[in-house]
GUDOKOL-290234 format. One record per residue (C-alpha): x, y, z; residue in three letters; residue number from 0. Coordinates in steps of 0.25 Angstrom, whole numbers, plus 5000, padded with zeros to 4 digits. Example, Ala and Ser with C-alpha at 12.3 -4.5 7.8 and 13.67 -1.06 7.14 Angstrom:
<site><x>5049</x><y>4982</y><z>5031</z><residuo>ala</residuo><num>0</num></site>
<site><x>5055</x><y>4996</y><z>5029</z><residuo>ser</residuo><num>1</num></site>
//
This chain:
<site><x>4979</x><y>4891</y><z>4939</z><residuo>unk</residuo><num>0</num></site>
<site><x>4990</x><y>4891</y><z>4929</z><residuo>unk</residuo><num>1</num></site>
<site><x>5003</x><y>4885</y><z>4931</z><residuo>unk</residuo><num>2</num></site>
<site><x>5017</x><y>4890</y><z>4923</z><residuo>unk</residuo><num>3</num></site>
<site><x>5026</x><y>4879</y><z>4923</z><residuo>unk</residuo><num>4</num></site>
<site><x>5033</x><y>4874</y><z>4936</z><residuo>unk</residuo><num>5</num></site>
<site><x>5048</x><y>4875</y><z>4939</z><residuo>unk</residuo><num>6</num></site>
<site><x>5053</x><y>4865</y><z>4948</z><residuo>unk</residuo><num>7</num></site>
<site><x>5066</x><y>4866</y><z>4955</z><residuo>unk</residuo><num>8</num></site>
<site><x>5073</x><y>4862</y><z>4968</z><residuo>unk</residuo><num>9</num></site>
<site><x>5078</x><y>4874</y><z>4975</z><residuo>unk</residuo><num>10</num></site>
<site><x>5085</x><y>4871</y><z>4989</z><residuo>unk</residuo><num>11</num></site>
<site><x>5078</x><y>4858</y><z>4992</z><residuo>unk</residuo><num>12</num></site>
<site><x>5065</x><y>4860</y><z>4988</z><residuo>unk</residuo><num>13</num></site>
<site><x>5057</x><y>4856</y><z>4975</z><residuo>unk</residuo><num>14</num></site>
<site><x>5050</x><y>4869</y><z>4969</z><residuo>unk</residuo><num>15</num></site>
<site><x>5041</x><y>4871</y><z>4959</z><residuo>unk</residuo><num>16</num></site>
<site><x>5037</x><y>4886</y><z>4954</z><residuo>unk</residuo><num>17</num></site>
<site><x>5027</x><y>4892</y><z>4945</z><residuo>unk</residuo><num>18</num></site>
<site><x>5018</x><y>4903</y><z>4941</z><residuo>unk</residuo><num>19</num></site>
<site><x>5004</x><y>4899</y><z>4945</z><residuo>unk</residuo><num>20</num></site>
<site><x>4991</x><y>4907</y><z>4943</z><residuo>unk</residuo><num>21</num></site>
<site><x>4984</x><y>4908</y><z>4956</z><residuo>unk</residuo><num>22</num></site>
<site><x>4967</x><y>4909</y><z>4957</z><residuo>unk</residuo><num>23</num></site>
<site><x>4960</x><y>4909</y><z>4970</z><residuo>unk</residuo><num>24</num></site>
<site><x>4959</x><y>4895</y><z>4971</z><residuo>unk</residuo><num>25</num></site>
<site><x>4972</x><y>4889</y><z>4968</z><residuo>unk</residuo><num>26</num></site>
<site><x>4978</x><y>4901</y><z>4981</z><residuo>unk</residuo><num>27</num></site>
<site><x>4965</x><y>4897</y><z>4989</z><residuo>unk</residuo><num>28</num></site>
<site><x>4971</x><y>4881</y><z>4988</z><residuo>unk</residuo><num>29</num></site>
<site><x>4986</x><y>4885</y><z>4991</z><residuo>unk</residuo><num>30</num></site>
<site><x>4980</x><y>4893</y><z>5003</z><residuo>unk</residuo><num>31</num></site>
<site><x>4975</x><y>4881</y><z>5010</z><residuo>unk</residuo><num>32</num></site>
<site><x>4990</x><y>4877</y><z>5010</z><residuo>unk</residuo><num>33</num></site>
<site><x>4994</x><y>4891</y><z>5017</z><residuo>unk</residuo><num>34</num></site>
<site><x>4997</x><y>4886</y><z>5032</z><residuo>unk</residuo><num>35</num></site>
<site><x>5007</x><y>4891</y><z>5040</z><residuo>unk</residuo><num>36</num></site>
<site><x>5009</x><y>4905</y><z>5033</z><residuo>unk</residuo><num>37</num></site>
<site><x>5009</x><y>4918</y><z>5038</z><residuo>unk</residuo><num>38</num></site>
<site><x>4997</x><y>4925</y><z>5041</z><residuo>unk</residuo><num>39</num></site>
<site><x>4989</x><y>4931</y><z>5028</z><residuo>unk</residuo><num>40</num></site>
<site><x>4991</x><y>4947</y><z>5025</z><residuo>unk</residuo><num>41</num></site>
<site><x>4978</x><y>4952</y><z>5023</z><residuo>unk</residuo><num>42</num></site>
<site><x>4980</x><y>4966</y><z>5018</z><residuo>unk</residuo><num>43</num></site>
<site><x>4990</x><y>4960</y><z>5008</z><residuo>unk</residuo><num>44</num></site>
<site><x>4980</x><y>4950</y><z>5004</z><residuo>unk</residuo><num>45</num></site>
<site><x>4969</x><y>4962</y><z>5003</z><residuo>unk</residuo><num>46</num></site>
<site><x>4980</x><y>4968</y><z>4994</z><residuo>unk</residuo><num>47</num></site>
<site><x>4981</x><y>4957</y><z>4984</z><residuo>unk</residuo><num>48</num></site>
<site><x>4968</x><y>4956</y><z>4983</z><residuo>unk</residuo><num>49</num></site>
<site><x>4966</x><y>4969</y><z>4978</z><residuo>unk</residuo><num>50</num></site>
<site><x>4978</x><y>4967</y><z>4969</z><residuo>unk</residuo><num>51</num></site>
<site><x>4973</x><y>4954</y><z>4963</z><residuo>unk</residuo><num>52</num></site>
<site><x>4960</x><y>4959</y><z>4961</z><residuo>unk</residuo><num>53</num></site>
<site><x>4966</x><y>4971</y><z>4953</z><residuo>unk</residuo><num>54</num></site>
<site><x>4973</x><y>4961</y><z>4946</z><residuo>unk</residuo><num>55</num></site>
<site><x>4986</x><y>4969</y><z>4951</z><residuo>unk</residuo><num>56</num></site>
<site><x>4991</x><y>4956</y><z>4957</z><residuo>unk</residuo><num>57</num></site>
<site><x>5006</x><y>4955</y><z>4949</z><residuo>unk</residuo><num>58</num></site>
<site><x>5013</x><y>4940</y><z>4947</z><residuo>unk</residuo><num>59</num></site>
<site><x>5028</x><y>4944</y><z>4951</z><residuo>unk</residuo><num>60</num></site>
<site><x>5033</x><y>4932</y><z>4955</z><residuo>unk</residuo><num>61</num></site>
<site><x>5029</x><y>4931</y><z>4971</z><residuo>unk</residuo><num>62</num></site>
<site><x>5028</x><y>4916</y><z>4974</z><residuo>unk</residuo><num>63</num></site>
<site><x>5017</x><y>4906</y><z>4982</z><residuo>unk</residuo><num>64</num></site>
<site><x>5026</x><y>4898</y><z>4988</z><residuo>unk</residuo><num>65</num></site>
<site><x>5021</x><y>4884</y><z>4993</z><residuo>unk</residuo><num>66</num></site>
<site><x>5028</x><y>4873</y><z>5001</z><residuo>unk</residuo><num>67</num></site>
<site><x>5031</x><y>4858</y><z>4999</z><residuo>unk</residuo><num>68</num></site>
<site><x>5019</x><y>4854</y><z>5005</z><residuo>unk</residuo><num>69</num></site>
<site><x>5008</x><y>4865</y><z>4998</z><residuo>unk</residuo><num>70</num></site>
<site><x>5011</x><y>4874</y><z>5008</z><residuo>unk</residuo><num>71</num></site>
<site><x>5008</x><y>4889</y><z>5007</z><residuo>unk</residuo><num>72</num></site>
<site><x>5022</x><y>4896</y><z>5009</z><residuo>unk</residuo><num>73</num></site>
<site><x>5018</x><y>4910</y><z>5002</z><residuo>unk</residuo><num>74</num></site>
<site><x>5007</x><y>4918</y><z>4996</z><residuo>unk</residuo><num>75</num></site>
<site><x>4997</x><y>4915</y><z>5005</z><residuo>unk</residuo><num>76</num></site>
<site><x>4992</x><y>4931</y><z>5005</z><residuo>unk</residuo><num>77</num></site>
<site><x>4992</x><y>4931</y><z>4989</z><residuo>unk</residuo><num>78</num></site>
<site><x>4985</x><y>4917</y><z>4987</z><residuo>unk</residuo><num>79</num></site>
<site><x>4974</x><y>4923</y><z>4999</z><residuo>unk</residuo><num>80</num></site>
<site><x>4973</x><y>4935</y><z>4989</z><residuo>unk</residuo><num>81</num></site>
<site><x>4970</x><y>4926</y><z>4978</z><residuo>unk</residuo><num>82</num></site>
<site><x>4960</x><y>4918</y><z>4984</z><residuo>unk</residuo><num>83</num></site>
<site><x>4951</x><y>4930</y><z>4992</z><residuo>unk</residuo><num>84</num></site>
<site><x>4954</x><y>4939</y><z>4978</z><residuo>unk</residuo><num>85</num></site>
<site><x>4949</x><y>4928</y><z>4970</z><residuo>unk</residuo><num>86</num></site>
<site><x>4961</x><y>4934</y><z>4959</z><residuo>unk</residuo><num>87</num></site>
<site><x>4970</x><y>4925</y><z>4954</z><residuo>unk</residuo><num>88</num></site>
<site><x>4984</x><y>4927</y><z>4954</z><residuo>unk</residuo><num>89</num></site>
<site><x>4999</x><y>4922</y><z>4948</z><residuo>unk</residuo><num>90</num></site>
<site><x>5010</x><y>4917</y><z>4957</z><residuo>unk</residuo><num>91</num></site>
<site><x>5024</x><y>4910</y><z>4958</z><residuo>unk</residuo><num>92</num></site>
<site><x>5020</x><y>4898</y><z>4964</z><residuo>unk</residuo><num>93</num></site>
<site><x>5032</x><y>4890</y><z>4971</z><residuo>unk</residuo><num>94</num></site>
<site><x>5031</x><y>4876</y><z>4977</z><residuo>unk</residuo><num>95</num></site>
<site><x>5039</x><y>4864</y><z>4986</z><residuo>unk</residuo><num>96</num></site>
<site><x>5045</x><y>4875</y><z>4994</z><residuo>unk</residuo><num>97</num></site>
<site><x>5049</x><y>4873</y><z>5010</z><residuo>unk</residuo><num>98</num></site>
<site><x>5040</x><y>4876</y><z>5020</z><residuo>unk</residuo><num>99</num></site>
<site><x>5052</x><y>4883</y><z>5025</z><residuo>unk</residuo><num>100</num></site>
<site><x>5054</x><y>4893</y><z>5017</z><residuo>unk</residuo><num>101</num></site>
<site><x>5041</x><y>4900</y><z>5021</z><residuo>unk</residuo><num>102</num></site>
<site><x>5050</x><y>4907</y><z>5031</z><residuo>unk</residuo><num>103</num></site>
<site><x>5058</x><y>4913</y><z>5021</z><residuo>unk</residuo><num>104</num></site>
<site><x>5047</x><y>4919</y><z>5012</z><residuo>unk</residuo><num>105</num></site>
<site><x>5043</x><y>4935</y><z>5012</z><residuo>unk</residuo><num>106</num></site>
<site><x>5056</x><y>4938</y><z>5020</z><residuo>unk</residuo><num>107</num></site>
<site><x>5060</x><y>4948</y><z>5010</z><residuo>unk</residuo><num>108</num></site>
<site><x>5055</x><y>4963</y><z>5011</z><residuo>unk</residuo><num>109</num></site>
<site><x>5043</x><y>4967</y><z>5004</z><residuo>unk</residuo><num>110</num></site>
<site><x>5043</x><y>4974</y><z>4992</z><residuo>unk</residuo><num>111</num></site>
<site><x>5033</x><y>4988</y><z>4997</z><residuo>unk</residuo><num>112</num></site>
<site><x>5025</x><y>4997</y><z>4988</z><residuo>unk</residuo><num>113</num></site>
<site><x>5035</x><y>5007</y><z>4991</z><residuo>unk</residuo><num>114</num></site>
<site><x>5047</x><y>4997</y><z>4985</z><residuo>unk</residuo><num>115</num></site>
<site><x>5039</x><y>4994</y><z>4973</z><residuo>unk</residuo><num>116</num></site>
<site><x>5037</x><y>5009</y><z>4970</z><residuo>unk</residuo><num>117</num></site>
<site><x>5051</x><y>5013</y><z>4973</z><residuo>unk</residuo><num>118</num></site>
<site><x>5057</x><y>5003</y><z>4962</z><residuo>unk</residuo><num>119</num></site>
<site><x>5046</x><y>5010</y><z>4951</z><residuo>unk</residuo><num>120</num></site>
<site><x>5053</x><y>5022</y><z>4954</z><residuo>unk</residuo><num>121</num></site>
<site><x>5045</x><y>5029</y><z>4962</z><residuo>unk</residuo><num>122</num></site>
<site><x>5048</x><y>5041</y><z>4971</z><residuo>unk</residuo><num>123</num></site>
<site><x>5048</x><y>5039</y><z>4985</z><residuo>unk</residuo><num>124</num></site>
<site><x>5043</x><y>5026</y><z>4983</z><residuo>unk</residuo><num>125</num></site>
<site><x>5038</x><y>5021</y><z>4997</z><residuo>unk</residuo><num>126</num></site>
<site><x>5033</x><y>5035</y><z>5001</z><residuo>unk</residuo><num>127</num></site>
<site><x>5024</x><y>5035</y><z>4989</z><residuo>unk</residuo><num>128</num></site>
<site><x>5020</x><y>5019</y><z>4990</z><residuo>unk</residuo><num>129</num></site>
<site><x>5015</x><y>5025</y><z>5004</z><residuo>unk</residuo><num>130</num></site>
<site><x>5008</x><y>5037</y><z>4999</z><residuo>unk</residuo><num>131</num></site>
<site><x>5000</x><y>5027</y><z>4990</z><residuo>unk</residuo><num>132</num></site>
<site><x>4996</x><y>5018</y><z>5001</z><residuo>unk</residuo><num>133</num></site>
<site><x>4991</x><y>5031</y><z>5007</z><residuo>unk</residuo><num>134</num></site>
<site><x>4983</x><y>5035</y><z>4995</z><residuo>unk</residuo><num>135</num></site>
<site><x>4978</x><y>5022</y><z>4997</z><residuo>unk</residuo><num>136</num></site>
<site><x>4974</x><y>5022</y><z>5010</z><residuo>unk</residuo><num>137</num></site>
<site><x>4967</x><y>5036</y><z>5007</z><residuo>unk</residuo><num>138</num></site>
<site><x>4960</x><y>5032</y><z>4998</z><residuo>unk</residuo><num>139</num></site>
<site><x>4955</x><y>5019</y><z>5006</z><residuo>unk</residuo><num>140</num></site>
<site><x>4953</x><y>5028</y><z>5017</z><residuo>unk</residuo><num>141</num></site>
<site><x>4961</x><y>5015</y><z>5024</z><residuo>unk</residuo><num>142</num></site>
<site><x>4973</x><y>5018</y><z>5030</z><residuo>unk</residuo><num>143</num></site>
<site><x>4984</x><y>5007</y><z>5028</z><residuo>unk</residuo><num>144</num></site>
<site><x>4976</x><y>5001</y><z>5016</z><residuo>unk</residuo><num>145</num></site>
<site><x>4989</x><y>4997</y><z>5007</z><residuo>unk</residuo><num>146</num></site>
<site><x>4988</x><y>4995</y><z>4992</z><residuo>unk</residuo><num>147</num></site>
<site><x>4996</x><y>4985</y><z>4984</z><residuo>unk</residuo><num>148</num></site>
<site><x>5008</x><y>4987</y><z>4977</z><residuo>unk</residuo><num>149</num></site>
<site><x>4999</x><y>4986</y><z>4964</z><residuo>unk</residuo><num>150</num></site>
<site><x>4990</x><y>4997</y><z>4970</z><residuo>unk</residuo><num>151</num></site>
<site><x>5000</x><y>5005</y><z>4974</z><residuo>unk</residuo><num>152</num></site>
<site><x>5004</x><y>5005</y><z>4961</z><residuo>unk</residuo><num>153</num></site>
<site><x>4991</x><y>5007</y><z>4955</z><residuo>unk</residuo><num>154</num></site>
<site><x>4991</x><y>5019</y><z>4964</z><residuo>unk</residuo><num>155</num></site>
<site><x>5003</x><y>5026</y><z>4961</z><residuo>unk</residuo><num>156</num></site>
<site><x>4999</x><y>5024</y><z>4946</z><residuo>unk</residuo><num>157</num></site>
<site><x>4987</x><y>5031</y><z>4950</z><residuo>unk</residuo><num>158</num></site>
<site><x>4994</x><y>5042</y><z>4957</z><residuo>unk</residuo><num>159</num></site>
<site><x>5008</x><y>5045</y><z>4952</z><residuo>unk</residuo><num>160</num></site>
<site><x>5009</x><y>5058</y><z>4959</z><residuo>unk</residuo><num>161</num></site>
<site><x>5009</x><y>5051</y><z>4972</z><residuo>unk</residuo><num>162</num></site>
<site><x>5025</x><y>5053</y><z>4972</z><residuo>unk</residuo><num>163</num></site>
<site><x>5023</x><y>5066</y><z>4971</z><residuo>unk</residuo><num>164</num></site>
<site><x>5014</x><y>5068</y><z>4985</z><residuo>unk</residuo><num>165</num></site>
<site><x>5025</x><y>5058</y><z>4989</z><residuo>unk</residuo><num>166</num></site>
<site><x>5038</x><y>5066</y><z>4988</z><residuo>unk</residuo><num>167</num></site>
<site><x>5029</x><y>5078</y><z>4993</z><residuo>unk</residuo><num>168</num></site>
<site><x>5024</x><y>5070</y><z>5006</z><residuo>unk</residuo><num>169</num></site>
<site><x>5039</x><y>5067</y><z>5010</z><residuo>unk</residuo><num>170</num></site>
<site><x>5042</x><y>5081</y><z>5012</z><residuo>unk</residuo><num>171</num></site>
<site><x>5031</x><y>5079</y><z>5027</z><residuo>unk</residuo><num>172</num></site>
<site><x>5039</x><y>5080</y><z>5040</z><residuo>unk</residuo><num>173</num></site>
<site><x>5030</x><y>5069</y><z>5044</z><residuo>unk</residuo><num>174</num></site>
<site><x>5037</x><y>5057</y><z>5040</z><residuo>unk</residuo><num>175</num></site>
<site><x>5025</x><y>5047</y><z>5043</z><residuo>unk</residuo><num>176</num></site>
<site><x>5016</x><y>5056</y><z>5035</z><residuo>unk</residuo><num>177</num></site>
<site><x>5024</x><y>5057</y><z>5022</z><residuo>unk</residuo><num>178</num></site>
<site><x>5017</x><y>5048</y><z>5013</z><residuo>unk</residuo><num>179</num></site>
<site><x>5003</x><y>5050</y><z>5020</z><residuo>unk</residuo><num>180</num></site>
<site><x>5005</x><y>5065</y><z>5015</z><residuo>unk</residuo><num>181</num></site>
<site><x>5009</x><y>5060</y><z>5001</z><residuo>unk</residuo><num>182</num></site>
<site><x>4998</x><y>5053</y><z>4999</z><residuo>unk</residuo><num>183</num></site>
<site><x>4990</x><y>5064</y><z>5006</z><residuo>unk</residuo><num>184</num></site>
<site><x>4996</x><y>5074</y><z>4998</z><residuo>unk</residuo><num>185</num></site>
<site><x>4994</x><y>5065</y><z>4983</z><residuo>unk</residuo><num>186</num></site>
<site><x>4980</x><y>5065</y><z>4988</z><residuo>unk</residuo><num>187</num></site>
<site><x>4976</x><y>5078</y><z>4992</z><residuo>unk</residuo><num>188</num></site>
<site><x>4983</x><y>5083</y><z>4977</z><residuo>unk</residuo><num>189</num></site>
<site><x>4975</x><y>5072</y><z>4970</z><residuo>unk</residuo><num>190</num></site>
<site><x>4962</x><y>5078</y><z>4976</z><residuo>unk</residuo><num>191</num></site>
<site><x>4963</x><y>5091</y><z>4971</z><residuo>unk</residuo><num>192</num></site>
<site><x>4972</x><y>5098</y><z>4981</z><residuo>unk</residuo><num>193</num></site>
<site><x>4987</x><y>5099</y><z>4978</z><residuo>unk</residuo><num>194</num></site>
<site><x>4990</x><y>5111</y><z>4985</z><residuo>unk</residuo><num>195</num></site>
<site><x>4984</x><y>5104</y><z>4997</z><residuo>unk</residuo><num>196</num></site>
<site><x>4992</x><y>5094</y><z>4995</z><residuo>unk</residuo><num>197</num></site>
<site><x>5006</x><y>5100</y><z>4994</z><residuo>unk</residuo><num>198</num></site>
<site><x>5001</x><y>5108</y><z>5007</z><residuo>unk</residuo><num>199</num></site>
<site><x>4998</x><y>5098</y><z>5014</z><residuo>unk</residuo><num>200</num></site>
<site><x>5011</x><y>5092</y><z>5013</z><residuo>unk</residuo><num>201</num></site>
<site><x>5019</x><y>5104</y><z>5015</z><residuo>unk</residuo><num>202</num></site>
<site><x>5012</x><y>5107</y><z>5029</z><residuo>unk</residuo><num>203</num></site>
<site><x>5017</x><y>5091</y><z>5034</z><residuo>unk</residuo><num>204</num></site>
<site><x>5031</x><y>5095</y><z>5026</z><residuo>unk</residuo><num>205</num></site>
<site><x>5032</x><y>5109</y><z>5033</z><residuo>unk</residuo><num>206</num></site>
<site><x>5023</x><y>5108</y><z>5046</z><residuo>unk</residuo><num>207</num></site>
<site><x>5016</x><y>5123</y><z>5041</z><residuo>unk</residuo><num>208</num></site>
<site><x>5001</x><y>5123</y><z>5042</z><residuo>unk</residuo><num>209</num></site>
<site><x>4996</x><y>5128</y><z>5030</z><residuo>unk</residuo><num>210</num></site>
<site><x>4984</x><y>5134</y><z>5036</z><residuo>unk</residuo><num>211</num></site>
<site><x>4980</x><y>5136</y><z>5053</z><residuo>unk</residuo><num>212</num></site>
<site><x>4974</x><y>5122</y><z>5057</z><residuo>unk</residuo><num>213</num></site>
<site><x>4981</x><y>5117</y><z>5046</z><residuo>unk</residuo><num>214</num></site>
<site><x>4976</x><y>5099</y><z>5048</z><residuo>unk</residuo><num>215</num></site>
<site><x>4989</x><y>5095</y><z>5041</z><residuo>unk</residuo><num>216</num></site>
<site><x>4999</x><y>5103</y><z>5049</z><residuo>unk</residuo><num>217</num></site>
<site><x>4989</x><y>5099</y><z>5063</z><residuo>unk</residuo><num>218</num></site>
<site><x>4992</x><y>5084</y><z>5058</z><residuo>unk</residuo><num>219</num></site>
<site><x>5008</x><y>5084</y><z>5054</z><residuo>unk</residuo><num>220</num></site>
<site><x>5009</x><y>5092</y><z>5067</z><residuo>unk</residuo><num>221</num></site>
<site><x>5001</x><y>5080</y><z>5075</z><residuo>unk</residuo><num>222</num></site>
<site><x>5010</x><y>5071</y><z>5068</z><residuo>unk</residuo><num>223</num></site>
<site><x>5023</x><y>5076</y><z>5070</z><residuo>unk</residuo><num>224</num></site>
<site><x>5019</x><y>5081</y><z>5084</z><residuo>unk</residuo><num>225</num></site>
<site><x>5015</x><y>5065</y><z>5089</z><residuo>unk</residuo><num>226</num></site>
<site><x>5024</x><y>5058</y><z>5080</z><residuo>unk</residuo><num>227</num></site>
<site><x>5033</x><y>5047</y><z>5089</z><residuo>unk</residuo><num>228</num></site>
<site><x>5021</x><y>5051</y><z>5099</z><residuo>unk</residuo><num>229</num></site>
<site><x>5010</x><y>5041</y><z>5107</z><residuo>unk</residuo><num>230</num></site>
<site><x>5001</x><y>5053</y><z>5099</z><residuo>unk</residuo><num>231</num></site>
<site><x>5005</x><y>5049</y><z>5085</z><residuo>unk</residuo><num>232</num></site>
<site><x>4996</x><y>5046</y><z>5076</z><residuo>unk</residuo><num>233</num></site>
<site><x>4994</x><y>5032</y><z>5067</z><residuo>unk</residuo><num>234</num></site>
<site><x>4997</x><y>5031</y><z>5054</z><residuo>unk</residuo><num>235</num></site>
<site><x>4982</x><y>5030</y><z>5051</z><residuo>unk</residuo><num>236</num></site>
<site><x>4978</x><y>5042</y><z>5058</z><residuo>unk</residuo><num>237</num></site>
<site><x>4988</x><y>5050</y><z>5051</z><residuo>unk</residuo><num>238</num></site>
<site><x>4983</x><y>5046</y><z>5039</z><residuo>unk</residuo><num>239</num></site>
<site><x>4967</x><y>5050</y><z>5042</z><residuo>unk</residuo><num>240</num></site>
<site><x>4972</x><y>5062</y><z>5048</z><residuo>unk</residuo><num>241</num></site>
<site><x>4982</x><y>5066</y><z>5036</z><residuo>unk</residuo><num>242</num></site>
<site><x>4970</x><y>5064</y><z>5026</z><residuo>unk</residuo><num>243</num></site>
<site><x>4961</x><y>5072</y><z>5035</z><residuo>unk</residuo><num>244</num></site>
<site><x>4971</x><y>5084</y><z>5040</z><residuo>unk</residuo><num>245</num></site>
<site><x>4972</x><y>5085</y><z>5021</z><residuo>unk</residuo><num>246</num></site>
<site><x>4958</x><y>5084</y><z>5021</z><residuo>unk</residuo><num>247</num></site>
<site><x>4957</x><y>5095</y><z>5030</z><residuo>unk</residuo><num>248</num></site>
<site><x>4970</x><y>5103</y><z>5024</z><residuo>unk</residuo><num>249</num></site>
<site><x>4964</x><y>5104</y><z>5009</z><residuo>unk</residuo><num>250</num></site>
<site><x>4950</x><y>5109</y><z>5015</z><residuo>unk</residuo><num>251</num></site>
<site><x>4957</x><y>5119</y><z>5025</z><residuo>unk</residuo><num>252</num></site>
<site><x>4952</x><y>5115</y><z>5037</z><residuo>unk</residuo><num>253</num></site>
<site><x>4960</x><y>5119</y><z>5048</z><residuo>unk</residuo><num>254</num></site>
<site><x>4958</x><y>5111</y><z>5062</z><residuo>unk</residuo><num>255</num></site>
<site><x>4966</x><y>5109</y><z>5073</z><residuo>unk</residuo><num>256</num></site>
<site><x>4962</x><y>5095</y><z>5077</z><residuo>unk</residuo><num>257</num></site>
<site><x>4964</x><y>5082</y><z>5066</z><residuo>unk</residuo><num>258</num></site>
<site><x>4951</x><y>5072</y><z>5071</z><residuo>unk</residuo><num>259</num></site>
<site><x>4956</x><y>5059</y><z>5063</z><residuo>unk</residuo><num>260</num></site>
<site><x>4945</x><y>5056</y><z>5051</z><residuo>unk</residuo><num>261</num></site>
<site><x>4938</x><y>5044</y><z>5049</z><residuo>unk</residuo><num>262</num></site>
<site><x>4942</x><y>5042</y><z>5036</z><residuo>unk</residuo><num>263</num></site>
<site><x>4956</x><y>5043</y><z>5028</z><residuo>unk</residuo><num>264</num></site>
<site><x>4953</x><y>5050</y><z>5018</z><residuo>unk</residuo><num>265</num></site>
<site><x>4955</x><y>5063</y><z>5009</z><residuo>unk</residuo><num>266</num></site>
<site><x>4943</x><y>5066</y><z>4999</z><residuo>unk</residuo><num>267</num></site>
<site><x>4945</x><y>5062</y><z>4984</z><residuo>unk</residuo><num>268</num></site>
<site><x>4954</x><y>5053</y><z>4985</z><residuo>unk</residuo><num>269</num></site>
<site><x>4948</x><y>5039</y><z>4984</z><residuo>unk</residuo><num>270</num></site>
<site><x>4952</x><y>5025</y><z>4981</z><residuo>unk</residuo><num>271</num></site>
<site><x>4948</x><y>5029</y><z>4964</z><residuo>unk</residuo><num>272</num></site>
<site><x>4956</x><y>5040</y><z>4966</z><residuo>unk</residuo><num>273</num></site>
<site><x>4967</x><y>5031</y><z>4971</z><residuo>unk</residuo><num>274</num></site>
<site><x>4967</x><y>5021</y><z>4959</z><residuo>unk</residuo><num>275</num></site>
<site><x>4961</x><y>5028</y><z>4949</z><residuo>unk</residuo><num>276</num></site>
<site><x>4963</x><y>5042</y><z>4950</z><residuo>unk</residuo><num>277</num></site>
<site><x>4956</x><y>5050</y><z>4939</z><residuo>unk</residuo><num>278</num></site>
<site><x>4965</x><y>5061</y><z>4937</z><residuo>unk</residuo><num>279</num></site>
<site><x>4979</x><y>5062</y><z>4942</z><residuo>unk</residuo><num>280</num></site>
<site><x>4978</x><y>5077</y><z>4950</z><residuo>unk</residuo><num>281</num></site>
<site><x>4994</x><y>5083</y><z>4949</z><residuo>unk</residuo><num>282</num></site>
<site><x>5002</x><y>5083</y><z>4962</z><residuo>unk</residuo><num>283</num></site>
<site><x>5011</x><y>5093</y><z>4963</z><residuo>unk</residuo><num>284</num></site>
//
């Protein structure tokens, strides 16, 4: 554990003290034990840390472990759990002598999303493409709802710059609850080999005409549209597996007439070392 140098000050009543402090497993492991009456922990967004901390993604910017008067953990419990289960140290703001009361006060702000992170990078259609990556994730996880961090996400668009490309193409679907899905669809089906697929694909859920008889995208976006605001409306989940499935079906040119939901999300080549280290970057038109 390193220490910078403490500033003390009193700010509206109480006697602070802030520094930068290193964090290793069992220095967040001992401020743990003073962790309460706090909220319940987040485990996806712990499992997320994780994974940045191991990657040694994790990024100082200033967050703060707030402690109370008394030792009492106040904030940072889901990034202290991190650093204990990851066995990763990590560096904080550390800010002591504070109310108990302010714990009210704490994370009432708005969340700073993937999307808003990309959008002041200057990226197009910034929360459709920070979407369209979580879908390439989730693809390549074959886990649907499986998020990456922001670091990830990142990671991932460095990987895959044309994504925005796929993106502004999958904003022309009628569909507007499929629009990013077919993005990351259409991104992925170009990478594999097939972009003339690809750009059919989108324009059968843009112009509702079947490129061929049993056409399986044309049979799903017709499902879709037909059941939308219905009892009969499919989950997000399902459209997911079946959108994967019916592009599976649409690049081989197998007509059908039924769409049996598939046991796996998944569209052939593209994995989760194509996702993060793609050996050749295919063009997409």
């Amino acid at each position: 554990m390193t220490n910078a140098m403490k500033i003390q000050q009193r700010i509206q009543g109480m006697d602070v003290e802030i520094w930068v402090e290193n964090i290793n497993p069992a220095r967040a492991a001992y401020l743990l034990r003073k962790n309460t009456n706090n909220r319940s922990l987040k485990a996806p967004n712990i499992v997320r840390m994780m994974r940045d901390m191991n990657a040694q993604h994790w990024q100082f910017n200033g967050d703060t472990i707030r402690i109370a008067t008394d030792g009492e953990l106040l904030d940072g419990q889901n990034r202290l759990t991190a650093c204990a289960r990851s066995g990763q140290d990590f560096t904080a703001l550390m800010i002591t002598g504070l109310d108990k009361r302010v714990k009210a006060t704490i994370d009432s702000g708005s969340k700073r999303t993937i999307g808003d992170r990309l959008m002041m990078a200057g990226v197009p259609n910034a929360n459709a493409t920070a979407a369209a990556i979580n879908y390439l994730w989730q693809i390549a996880h074959g886990v649907f709802g499986l998020v990456p961090t922001a670091s990830e996400a990142l990671d991932v668009l460095a990987a895959h710059p044309q994504i925005t490309t796929s993106v502004t193409k999958g904003l022309t679907a009628r569909s507007s609850g499929m629009k990013t899905k077919i993005s990351a669809i259409h991104y992925i089906a170009a990478y594999t080999g097939h972009p003339q697929a690809a750009d059919d694909y989108v324009a059968v859920w843009a112009s509702g005409v079947p490129c061929f008889i049993g056409d399986p995208v044309h049979l799903l976006r017709e499902r879709i549209l037909k059941t939308r605001n219905t009892p009969f409306a499919l989950l997000p989940n399902h459209q997911m597996r079946l959108a994967c499935h019916a592009m599976n079906l649409f690049i081989a040119r197998k007509p059908t007439t039924v769409l049996k939901h598939p046991e796996k999300m998944r569209i052939p080549g593209w994995t989760i070392e194509d996702l993060l280290h793609p050996t050749t970057l295919r063009a997409v038109g």
